[in-house]
C-alpha positions in Angstrom: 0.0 0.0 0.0 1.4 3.4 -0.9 1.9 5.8 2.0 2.2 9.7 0.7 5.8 11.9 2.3 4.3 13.3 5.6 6.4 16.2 4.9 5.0 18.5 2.8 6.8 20.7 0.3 5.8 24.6 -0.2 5.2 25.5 -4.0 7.6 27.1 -5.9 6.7 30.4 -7.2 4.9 30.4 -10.5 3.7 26.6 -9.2 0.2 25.5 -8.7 -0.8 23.4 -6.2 -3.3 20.4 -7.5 -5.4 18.7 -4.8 -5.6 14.8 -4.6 -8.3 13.5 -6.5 -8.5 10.2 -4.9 -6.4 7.8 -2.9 -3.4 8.0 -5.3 -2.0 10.9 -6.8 -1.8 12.4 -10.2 -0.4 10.8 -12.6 3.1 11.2 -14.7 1.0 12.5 -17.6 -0.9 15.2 -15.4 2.4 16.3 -13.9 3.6 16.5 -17.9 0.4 18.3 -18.6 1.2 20.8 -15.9 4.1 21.5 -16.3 3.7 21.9 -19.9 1.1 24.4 -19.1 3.6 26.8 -16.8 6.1 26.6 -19.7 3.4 28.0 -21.7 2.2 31.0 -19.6 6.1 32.0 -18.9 6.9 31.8 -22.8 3.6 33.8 -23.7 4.0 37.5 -24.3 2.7 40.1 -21.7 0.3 42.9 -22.9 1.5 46.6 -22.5 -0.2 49.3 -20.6 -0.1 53.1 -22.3 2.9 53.1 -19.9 4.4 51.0 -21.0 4.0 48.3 -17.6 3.7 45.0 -18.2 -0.1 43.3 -17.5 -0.5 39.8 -16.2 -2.1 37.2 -18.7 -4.2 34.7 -17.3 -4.7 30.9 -18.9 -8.1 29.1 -18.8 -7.0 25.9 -16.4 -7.5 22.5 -17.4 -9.9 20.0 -16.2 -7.4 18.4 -13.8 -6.6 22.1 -11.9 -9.7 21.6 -9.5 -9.4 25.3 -8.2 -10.3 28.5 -10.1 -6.8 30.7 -9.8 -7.1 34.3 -8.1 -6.3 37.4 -10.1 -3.2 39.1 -9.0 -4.1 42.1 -7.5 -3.0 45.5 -9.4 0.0 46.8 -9.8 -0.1 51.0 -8.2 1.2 53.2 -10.6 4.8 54.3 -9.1 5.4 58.3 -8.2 8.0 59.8 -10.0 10.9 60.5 -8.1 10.5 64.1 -8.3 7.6 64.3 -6.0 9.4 63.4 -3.5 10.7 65.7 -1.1 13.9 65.1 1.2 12.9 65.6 4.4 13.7 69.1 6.4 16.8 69.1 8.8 14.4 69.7 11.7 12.3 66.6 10.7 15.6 64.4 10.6 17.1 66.1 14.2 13.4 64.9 15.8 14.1 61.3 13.8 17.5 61.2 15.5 16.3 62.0 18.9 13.4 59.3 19.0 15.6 56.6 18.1 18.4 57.8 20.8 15.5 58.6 23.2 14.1 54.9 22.4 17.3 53.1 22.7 18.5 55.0 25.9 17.6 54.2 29.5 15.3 57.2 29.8 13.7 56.0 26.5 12.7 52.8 28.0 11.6 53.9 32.1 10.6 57.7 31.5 7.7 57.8 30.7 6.9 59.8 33.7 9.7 61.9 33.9 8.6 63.0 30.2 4.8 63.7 31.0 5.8 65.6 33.8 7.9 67.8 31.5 5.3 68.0 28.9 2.8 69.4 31.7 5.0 71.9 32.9 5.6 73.1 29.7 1.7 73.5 29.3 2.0 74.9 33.2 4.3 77.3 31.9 2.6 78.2 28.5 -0.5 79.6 30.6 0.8 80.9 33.2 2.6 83.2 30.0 -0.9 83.7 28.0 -3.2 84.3 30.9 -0.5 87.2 32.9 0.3 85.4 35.4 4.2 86.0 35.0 4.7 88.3 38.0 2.2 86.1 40.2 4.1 83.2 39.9 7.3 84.8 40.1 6.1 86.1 43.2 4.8 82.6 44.4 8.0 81.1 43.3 10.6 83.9 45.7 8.5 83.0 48.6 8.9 79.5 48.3 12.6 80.2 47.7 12.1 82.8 50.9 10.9 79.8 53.4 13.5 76.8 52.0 16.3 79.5 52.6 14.5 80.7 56.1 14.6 77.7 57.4 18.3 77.1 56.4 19.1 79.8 58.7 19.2 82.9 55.8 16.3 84.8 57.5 16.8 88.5 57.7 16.8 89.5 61.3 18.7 93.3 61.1 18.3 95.9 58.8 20.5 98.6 59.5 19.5 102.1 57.7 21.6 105.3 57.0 21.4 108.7 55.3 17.8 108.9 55.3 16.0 112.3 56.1 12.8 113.2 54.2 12.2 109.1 53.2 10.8 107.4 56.0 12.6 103.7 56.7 9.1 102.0 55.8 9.5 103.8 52.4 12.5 102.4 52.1 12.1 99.1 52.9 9.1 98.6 50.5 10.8 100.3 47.6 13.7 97.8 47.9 11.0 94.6 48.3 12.5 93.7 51.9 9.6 91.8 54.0 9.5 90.4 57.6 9.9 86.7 55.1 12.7 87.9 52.8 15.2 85.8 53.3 19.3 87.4 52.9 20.6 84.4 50.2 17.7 85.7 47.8 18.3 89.6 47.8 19.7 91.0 44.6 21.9 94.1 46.0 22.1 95.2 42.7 18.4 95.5 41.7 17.6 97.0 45.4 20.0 99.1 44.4 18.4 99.8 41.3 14.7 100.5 43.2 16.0 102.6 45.7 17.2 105.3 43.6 14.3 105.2 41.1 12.6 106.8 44.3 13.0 110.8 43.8 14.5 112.3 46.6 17.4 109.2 47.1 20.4 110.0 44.7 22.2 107.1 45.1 22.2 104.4 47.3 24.6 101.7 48.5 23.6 98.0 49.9 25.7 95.3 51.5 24.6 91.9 52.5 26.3 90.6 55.5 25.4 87.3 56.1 23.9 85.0 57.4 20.6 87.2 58.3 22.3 91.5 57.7 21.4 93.8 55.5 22.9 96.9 55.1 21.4 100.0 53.3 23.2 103.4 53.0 21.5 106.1 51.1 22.0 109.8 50.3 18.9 111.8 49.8 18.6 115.0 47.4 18.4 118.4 48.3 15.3 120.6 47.6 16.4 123.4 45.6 13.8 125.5 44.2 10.0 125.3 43.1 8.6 124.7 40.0 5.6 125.9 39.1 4.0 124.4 35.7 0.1 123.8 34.8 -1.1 125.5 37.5 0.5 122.8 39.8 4.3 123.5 42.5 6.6 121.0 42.9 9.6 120.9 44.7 12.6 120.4 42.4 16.5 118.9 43.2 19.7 120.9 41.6 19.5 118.2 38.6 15.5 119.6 37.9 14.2 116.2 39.8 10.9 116.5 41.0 11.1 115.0 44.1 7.8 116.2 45.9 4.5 117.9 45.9 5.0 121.7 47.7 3.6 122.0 51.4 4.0 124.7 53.4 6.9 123.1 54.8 9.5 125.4 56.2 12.1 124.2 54.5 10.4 125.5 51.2 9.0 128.7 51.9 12.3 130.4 51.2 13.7 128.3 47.8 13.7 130.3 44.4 10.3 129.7 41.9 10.6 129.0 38.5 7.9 128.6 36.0 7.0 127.4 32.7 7.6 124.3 30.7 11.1 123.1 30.9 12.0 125.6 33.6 13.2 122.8 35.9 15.8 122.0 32.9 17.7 125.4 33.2 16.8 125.5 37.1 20.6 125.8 38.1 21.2 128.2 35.3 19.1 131.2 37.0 19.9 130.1 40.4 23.3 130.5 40.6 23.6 133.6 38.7 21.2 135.0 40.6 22.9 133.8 43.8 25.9 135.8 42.7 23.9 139.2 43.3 22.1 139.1 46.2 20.5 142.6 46.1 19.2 141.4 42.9 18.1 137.9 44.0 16.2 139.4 46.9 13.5 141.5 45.3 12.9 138.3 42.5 9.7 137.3 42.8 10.0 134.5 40.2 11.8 133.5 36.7 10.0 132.9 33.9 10.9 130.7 31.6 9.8 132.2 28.2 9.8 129.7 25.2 12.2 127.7 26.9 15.5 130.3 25.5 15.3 133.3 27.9 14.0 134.6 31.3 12.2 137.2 32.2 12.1 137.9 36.2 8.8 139.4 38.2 10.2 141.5 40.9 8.5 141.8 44.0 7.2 145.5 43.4 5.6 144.5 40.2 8.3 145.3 37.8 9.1 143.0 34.6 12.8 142.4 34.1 13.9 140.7 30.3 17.1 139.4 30.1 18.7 138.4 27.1 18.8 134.7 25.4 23.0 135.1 25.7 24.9 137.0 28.1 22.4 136.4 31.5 25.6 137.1 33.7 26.9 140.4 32.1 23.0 141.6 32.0 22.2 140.6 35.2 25.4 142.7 36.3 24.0 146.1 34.2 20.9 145.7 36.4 22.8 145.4 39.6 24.4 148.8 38.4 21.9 150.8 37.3 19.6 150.3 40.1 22.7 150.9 42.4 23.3 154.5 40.9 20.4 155.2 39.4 17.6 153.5 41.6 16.2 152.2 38.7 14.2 149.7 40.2 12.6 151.6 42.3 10.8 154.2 40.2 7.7 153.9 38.4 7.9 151.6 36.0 7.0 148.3 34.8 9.4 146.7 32.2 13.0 146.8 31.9 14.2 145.8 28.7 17.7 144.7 28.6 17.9 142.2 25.4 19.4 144.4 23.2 23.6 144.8 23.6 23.5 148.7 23.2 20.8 150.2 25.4 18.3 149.5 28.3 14.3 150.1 27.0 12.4 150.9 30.0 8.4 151.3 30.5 6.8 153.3 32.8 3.4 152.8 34.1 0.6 154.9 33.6 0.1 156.7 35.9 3.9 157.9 35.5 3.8 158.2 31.6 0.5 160.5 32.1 2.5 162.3 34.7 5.2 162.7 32.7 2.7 164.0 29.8 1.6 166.8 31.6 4.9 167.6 32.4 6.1 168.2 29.2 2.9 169.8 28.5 3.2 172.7 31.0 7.0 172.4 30.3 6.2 173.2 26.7 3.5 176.1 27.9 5.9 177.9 29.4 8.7 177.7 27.2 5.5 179.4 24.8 4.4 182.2 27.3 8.3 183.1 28.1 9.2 183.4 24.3 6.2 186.0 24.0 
């Protein structure tokens, strides 16, 4: 009795398998058929697409194939290789780092270490587009503030100097120093910085002496005259710093007034050379700043003094003479022009010019009646 190979062979490509069709196999001649066949459908010409791809040719089987053959399934039409594009540099750098990533350590057991990242970044990315920069910059120092407290960095002395007009509360709040601040977190520079954006400290000097000393050294400006512009006073340093509203403080009754827009630029200007003559300087009421070029003074009596765009000292000087000799400045006038080089205009009021009218008119008169 024939007994069939247990093992059984995989076809061959381009083979066919052919089922048993009883309890003996096929033939020699049905092998020979077969194999016939195959030599035929390799020998037979393919048909040509408009492509010029071959297409697959199918034979009708014979009675002794027993199964109906599947059609191949279609070839896709390849893409020319110019619609291909070579990928970008950042596309291969992210590439790179996913295989490194993957074959790494952290690759394999971070998964959480990477989520956390990716959710601070999101953290991060709100806190940005909802404003919240300074409030978590804030929330972030004070944590800083208690880790360091507690490693013994508290500040426990503050020790103040060269304050006068600034309060130390004022100080302390414009340099950001709290009853939590902590000494290892205190920029001196940027207190430094804050303090002397305040307007009456000049400068400002700040040491930390650890573990738990601060010290802050400052040096204050001095009020130096008022300056009077949209109706409003201010008190004014020697660099034209408006350093505070005007009170009737004692301190300010007695400092110089200058008005007008930009007066507090040429503040030292009028000052001093005003402060070289003091009869002059003591019957100024104010100096006015006209079109920011020139001044003009008020004098307390009333009289209007214009000095010249150039040559304020050498002016200034002619008054302080002719009112010496002459008493200028205390007749009846009301403007004294001295802007040109060669001559001094001066008004009188009018009640002086009438009286001076009728002066010459009875002078006049009489010159009339003595010539008759």
């Amino acid at each position: 009795m024939h007994h069939p190979d247990r093992t059984a062979t995989r076809p061959q490509p381009g083979e066919r398998t052919v089922p048993r069709g009883g309890p003996a196999d096929m033939t020699r001649a049905d092998a020979t058929r077969a194999d016939m066949q195959r030599a035929e459908m390799r020998a037979q010409p393919r048909e040509r697409d408009e492509d010029g791809y071959a297409q697959p040719t199918y034979t009708q089987p014979t009675r002794t194939q027993s199964a109906r053959p599947r059609p191949a399934a279609p070839r896709h039409k390849p893409r020319p290789i110019s619609d291909f594009r070579a990928p970008s540099r950042f596309v291969l750098l992210l590439h790179r780092l996913s295989v490194r990533l993957q074959a790494s350590r952290l690759g394999r057991h971070g998964g959480g270490i990477i989520a956390g990242v990716v959710i601070s970044g999101f953290v991060a990315w709100g806190t940005v587009a909802g404003g919240h920069v300074e409030e978590a910059k804030e929330l972030a120092t004070d944590f800083g503030d208690v880790v360091a407290n507690m490693a013994g960095f508290k500040i426990t002395q503050v020790d103040l100097s060269g304050q006068n007009h600034v309060t130390p509360v004022e100080i302390l709040a414009a340099a950001g120093i709290k009853s939590t601040t902590s000494l290892l977190f205190v920029d001196a520079d940027a207190t430094r910085q804050k303090l002397e954006a305040m307007p009456w400290i000049a400068s400002a000097t700040v040491r930390k002496l650890y573990p738990d000393r601060i010290d802050i050294a400052v040096t204050e400006r001095q009020a130096y005259a008022l300056w009077q512009v949209n109706g409003e006073i201010r008190v004014i340093a020697r660099d034209g710093m408006p350093i505070a509203p005007y009170s009737d403080d004692s301190r300010y009754v007695n400092l110089p007034i200058v008005v007008g827009e930009g007066a507090q630029k040429h503040v030292q200007e009028i000052v001093d050379a005003l402060g070289r003559l003091p009869a002059i300087r003591e019957q100024v009421r104010a100096a006015i700043l006209v079109a920011e070029r020139r001044w003009t003074l008020k004098l307390r009596n009333g009289i209007d003094v214009r000095l010249p765009e150039n040559g304020l000292d050498a002016a200034l000087m002619e008054l302080a003479d002719l009112d010496r000799d002459k008493k200028l400045l205390t007749r009846d006038i009301t403007i004294v022009d001295l802007r040109l080089p060669d001559r001094v205009v001066v008004r009188l009021s009018d009640a002086a010019a009438e009286a001076r009218a009728q002066m010459l008119k009875a002078r006049a008169k009489a010159k009339k009646m003595g010539a008759t």
